[in-house]
C-alpha positions in Angstrom: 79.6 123.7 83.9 77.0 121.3 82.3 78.6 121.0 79.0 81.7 121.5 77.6 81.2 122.2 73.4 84.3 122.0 71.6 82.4 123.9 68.2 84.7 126.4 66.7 87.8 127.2 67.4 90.8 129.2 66.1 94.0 127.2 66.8 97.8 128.5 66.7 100.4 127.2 64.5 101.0 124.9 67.3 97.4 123.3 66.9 96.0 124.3 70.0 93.2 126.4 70.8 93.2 130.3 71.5 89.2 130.4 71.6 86.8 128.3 73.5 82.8 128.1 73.9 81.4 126.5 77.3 77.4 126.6 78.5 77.3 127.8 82.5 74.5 125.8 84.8 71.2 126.6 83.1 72.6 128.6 80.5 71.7 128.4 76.6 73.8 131.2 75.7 77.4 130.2 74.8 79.7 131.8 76.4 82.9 132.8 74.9 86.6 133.0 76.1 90.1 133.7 74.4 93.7 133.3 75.9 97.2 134.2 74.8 99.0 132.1 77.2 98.6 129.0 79.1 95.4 127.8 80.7 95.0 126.6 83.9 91.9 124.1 84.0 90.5 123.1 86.6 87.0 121.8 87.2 87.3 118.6 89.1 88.8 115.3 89.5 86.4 114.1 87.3 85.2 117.1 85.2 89.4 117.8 84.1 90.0 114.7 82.7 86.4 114.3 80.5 87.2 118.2 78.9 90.8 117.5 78.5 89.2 114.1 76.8 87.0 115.6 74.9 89.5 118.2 73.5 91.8 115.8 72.4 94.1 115.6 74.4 94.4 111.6 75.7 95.7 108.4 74.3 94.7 107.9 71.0 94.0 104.5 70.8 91.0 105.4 73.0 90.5 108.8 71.5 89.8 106.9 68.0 87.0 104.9 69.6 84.4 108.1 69.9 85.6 109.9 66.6 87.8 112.4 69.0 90.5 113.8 66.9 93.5 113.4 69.0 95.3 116.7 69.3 97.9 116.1 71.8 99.0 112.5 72.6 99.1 112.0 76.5 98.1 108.5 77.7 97.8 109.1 81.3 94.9 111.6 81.3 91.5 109.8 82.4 93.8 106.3 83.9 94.3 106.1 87.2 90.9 107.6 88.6 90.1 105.9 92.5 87.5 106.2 94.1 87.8 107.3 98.2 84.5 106.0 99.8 83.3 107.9 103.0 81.6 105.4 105.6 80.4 107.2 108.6 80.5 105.4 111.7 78.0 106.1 114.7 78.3 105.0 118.4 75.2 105.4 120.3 75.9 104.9 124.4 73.1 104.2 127.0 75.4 104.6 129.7 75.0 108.3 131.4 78.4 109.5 132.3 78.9 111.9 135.0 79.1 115.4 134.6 83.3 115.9 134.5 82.7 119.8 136.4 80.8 117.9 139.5 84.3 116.1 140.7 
């Protein structure tokens, strides 16, 4: 998903959304979803947090910072990200080892 657009949306007497818009890769047509019970979302451990973010749904001392209107207070979304480097290692040998099936 490239972008996530919050536009309009039709909200229950909860205050949460029923009706979402998202772009695909590529894609200039919106595409358009609806629900009637809970959501699973999932798109990453770095994608989840920036659309939960960007729906509302964070602290909102930080929400209140980019004009996001805070929808559901929940401080711990975005905190707490860590990054897992990967370093490969590679052994080169010169030494020719003898064939293990000739013994």
């Amino acid at each position: 998903m490239d972008q996530w657009n919050r536009g309009t949306k039709n909200s229950d007497s909860n205050g949460l959304s029923n009706n979402y818009q998202f772009l695909t890769d590529g894609s200039l047509a919106p595409r358009k979803v609806s629900c009637s019970r809970e959501v699973i979302l999932a798109a990453g451990a770095i994608h989840t947090p920036q659309i939960l973010e960007l729906s509302g749904i964070r602290d909102p001392a930080v929400l209140s910072q980019f004009n996001v209107p805070v929808v559901i207070n929940l401080p711990g979304v975005g905190n707490n990200f860590q990054d897992h480097p990967y370093v490969g290692v590679v052994y080169y040998c010169m030494h020719i080892f003898p064939d293990p099936n000739s013994c």
